[in-house]
C-alpha positions, -999 to +999 in steps of 0.1 A: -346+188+153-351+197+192-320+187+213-329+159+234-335+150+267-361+183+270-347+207+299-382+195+315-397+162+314-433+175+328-458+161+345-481+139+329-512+128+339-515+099+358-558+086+353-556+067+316-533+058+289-558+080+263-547+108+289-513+100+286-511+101+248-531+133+252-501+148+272-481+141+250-493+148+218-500+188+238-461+184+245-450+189+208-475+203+195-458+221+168-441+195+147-475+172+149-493+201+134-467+210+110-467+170+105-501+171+103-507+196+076-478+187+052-498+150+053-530+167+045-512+186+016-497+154-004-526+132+006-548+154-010-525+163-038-522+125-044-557+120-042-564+145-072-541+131-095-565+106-107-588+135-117-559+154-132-554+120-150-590+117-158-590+151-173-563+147-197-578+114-210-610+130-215-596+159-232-574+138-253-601+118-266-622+147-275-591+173-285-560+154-292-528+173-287-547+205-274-533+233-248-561+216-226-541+184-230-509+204-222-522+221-192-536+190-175-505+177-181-485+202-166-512+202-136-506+162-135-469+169-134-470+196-106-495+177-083-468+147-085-440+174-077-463+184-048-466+148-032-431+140-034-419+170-018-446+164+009-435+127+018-401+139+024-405+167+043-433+147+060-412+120+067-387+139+083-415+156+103-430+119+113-397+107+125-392+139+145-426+128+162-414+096+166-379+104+185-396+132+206-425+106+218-402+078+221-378+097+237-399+122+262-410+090+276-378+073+282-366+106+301-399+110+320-393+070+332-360+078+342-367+113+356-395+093+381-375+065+389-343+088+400-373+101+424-385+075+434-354+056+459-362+021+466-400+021+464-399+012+429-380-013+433-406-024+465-439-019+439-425-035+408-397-059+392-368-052+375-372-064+345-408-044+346-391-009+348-369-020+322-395-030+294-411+004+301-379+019+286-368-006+262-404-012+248-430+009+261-418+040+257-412+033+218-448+024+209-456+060+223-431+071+195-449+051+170-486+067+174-471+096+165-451+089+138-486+073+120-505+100+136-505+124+108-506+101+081-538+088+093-553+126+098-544+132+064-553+101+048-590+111+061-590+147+049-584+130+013-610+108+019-634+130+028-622+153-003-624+125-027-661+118-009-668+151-024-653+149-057-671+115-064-706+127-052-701+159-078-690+133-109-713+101-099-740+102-074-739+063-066-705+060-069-694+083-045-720+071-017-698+036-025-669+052-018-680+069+012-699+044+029-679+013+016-647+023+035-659+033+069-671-005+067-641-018+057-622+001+087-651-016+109-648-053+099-607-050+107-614-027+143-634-056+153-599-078+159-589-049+181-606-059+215-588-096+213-556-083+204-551-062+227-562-088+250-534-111+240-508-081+233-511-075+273-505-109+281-476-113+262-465-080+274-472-093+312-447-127+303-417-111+287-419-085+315-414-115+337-387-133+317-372-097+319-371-098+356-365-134+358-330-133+335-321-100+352-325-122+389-303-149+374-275-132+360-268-109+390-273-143+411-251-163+390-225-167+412-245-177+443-266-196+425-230-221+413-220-217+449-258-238+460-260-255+432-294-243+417-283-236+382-306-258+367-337-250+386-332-210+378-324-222+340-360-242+340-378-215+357-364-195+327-369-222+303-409-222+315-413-186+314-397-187+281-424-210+265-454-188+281-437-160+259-433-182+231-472-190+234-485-151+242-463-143+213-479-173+189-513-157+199-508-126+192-492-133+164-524-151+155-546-124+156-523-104+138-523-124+110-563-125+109-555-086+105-525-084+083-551-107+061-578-088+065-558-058+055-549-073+022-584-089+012-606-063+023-594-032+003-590-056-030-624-067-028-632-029-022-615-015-051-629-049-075-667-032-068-652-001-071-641-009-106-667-030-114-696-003-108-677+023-126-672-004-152-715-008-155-714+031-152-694+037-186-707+011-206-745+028-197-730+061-211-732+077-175-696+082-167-668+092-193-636+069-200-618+101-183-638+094-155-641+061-152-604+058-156-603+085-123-625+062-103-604+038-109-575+059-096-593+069-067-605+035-053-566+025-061-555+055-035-578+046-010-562+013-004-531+039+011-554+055+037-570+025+043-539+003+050-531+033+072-561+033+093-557-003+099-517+000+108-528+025+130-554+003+147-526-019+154-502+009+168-524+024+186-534-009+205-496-017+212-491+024+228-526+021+253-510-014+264-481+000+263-487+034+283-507+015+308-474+001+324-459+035+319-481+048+341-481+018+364-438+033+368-452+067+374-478+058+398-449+045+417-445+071+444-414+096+451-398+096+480-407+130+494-419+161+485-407+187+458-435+213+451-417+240+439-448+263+440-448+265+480-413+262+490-403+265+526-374+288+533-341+276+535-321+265+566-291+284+575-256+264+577-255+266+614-292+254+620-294+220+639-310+187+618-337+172+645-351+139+641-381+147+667-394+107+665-359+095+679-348+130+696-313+130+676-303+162+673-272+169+646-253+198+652-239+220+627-199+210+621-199+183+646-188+146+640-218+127+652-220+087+652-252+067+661-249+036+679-281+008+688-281-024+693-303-028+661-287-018+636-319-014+613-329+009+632-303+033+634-302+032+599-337+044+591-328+072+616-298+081+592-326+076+559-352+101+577-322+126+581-314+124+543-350+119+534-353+091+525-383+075+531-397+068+565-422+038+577-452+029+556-469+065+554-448+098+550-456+107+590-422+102+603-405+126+575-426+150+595-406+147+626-372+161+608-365+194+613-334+213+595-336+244+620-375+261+616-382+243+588-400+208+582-374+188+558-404+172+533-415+208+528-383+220+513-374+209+476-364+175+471-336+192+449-324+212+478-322+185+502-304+162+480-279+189+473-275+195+506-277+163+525-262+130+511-267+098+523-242+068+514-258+034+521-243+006+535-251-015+503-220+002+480-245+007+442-213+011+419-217+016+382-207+006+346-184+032+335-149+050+341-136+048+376-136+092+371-173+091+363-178+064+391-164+089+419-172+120+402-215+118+402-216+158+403-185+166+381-160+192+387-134+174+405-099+178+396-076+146+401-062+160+431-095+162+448-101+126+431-067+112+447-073+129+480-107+108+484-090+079+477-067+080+504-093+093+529-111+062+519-075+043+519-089+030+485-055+032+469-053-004+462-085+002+439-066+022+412-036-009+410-068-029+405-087-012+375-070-010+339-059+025+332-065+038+372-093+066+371-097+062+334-100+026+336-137+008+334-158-004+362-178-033+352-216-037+359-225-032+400-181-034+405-182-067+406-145-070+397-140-054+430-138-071+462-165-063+487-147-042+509-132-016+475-167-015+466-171+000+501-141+026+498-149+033+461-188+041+472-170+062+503-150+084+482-174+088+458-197+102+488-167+123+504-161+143+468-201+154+466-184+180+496-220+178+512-229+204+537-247+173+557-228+140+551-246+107+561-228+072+561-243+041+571-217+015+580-190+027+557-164+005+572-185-028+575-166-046+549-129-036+558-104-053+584-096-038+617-064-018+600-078-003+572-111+011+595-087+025+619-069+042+586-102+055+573-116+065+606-084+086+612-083+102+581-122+107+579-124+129+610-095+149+599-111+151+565-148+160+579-138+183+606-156+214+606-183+199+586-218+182+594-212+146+599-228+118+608-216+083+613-238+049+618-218+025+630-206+004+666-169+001+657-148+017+687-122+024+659-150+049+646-165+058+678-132+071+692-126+096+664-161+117+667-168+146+684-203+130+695-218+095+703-255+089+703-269+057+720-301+047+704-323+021+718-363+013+712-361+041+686-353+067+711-318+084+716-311+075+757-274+090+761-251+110+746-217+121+753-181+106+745-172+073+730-146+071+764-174+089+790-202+061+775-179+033+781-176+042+816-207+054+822-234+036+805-239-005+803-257-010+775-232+009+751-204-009+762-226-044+757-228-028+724-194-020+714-179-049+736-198-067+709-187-051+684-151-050+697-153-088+703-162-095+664-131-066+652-111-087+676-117-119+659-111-109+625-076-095+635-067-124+651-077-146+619-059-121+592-024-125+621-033-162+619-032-160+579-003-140+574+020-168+596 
């Protein structure tokens, strides 16, 4: 078995789910063929054994216990041997296909959507990117786990085709022509259901999303009373399910039906012609005993071809939305075949659109009166995204070169940007702070208490081996905060970014952080988005920001005196830090 996830994910092609399945199927190659060929081997071993059979009634009529009748035994006996050694070692081979399908796909979903920042999120649901994985992904899986069993239920056919046309003329054009007709009658049902397998794949999508919304809204959704309307908006979206599901399920039993009736009523002429044959003296009792056989193992291929019709309808509607993931844009560039060189340590980061320049080991903030703004200023410098086209990712500069044109990999090793939405995650508190692993407890503690996030260890079971819950919502907002702030502090980033990292404290904690923060950072690239004088007084640098367009710089003391708009901006600031002090004094009498 090949370890999995694959080193590599690749790049698929993104025109057509055939292409898609294509890729794939290129991707592992070597087990489908070795799949492949063990199915041809004990399809077509099983297909002779009729003949084998045939042969030793024949000779046992005409010889009785002869060494004819031995030997076709024996050849009876070793054609068995050879089928049963095929379907294990072919099922072990089909599974294989199955995992590596199944699986590839999962990785490549994930691999894209890692890449992809927030414009997934912009271009599709939720509960969309999570059915790719959960349901998508395994019908790829399926195709080829039937694939060679279909391939090698054909070459039997096609060997039987000859068999039959060398024994009885007539009833080997039967055979031949009477089964590609079959397979046409039940590939007529394929257009419809896949019709209604894409609906119903377009509702649970939804009920996806739609659950998804409601459980991480639960609590707002108590505090304004709208539990019941959420719950009937789920309740409707249910029943469409129920319904796509109901007509689906409809045609499936037309097929399922079909697949039943059709190769009876084939093998019933079968039988019946080779009956008329034998009694006209035209076909032996061997033979008409193989036929027999024959039209009995073609029911196997044929209930393949049909289960394949079925799978192969669920992976096109199925890779069709894994592609609609792919399609999804990444945010940036990584083209590993023209790389730009790489900036040296003490080369200034330039945003050209805003004219913020980030020197190397300085403790920059950036202050505007709209906030938004600043922070896609902060996003450009970490790359992440710009306004609707890629232009403004153009205007960053780390030193000589153009930021999109070095490797997405690079950049995101280099520069990291925390948010000031905290994203925490479901496992230990360790694996929670430690995203690029290698930190010792020390280094673990010593975050902490930059990000005076102490209090967050007395509040999780265990400390740092204790479990976060989904999105740290056993946290308060403001440990959320630390815990995402520590977690950024221990990636040692040559360039650190954070966005309002103290947004959700009180006035005494920010002071704490911002204190230990500079001592922490000092030497190193940082740069700070925030209007809190607490912060402001600790940098090295301030940058006033207003229209998009850096206006001053300097001092957070030399700004206050000497430039009105930045103290409207911290005064306002100041006034709101103010305010909660006085209310946490107020609460503590």
């Amino acid at each position: 078995m090949r370890p999995l996830p694959l080193p590599d994910p690749g790049r698929p092609p993104l025109t057509g789910a055939w292409a898609y399945l294509r890729w794939l199927g290129r991707r592992q190659f070597g087990v489908l063929a070795g799949a492949t060929a063990v199915s041809i081997v004990g399809n077509v071993a099983g297909a002779m054994q009729p003949l084998a059979l045939g042969m030793v009634v024949d000779d046992g009529l005409d010889h009785g216990l002869s060494s004819g009748l031995w030997t076709g035994c024996l050849l009876l006996f070793a054609l068995g041997m050879i089928n049963v050694g095929a379907n294990v070692w072919g099922h072990r081979l089909e599974v294989e296909n199955w995992l590596r399908a199944a699986f590839a796909s999962s990785q490549q979903i994930g691999h894209h959507v890692t890449r992809t920042g927030d414009a997934v999120t912009d271009t599709l649901p939720t509960g969309e990117v999570v059915a790719t994985v959960a349901s998508d992904a395994l019908r790829m899986g399926e195709v080829f786990h039937i694939l060679p069993r279909l391939i090698g239920g054909i070459v039997a056919y096609l060997t039987l085709g000859v068999v039959l046309l060398t024994i009885s003329t007539p009833l080997g054009l039967l055979v031949l022509l009477g089964l590609p007709v079959v397979v046409a009658v039940l590939s007529l049902l394929v257009p419809p259901l896949q019709r209604r397998q894409a609906a119903q794949r377009e509702a649970t999508g939804r009920l996806t999303t739609l659950g998804a919304d409601t459980v991480s809204g639960l609590r707002i959704l108590r505090g304004i009373g709208g539990e019941e309307m959420f719950s009937g908006r789920y309740r409707e979206q249910s029943q469409k399910v129920r319904r796509s599901g109901v007509a689906v399920a409809q045609t499936q039993s037309y097929l399922d039906a079909l697949q039943t009736l059709l190769p009876g009523l084939f093998l019933a002429v079968v039988v019946w012609a080779g009956a008329r044959l034998a009694i006209s003296g035209d076909i032996t009792a061997g033979q008409l005993v193989s036929f027999y056989g024959f039209a009995a193992f073609l029911t196997q291929p044929l209930w393949t071809a049909s289960e394949a019709i079925r799978v192969i309808t669920r992976a096109v509607v199925g890779a069709r939305k894994i592609l609609g993931v792919l399609r999804v844009p990444v945010a940036g560039h990584d083209d590993p075949t023209a790389p730009a060189p790489s900036p040296t340590a003490d080369a200034d980061l330039v945003d050209g659109r805003s004219g913020l320049v980030v020197r190397p080991g300085r403790l920059l903030a950036v202050v505007g009166d709209d906030p938004d703004q600043t922070a896609r200023i902060a996003l450009r410098l970490g790359r992440h995204g710009g306004d609707e086209d890629d232009s403004p990712l153009s205007d960053v500069r780390w030193g000589r070169t153009v930021l999109r044109q070095l490797g997405l990999t690079e950049v995101r090793g280099r520069i990291v940007v925390a948010e000031s939405t905290p994203h925490l995650f479901t496992g230990t508190l360790v694996d929670e702070l430690d995203v690029r692993g290698g930190a010792d407890r020390d280094e673990l503690l010593t975050a902490l208490r930059v990000a005076d996030a102490g209090d967050v260890l007395d509040s999780v079971p265990d400390g740092l081996d204790g479990q976060v819950e989904e999105k740290g919502r056993s946290l308060s907002g403001g440990q959320r905060q630390r815990v995402a702030l520590a977690r950024a502090l221990l990636t040692d980033a040559e360039v650190l970014i954070l966005i309002e990292p103290t947004s959700a404290v009180d006035a005494h904690t920010e002071a704490r952080i911002a204190q230990r923060l500079a001592e922490h950072r000092q030497g190193r690239t940082t740069v700070i988005v925030s209007a809190s004088p607490l912060v402001l007084d600790r940098v090295d640098e301030v940058a006033l920001v207003q229209d998009g367009r850096v206006v001053a710089t300097g001092s957070h003391r030399q700004l206050m005196t000497d430039h009105r708009a930045y103290r409207r901006v911290v005064s306002r600031s100041d006034d709101d830090q103010n305010e909660e002090v006085h209310d946490h004094a107020t609460a503590r009498r």
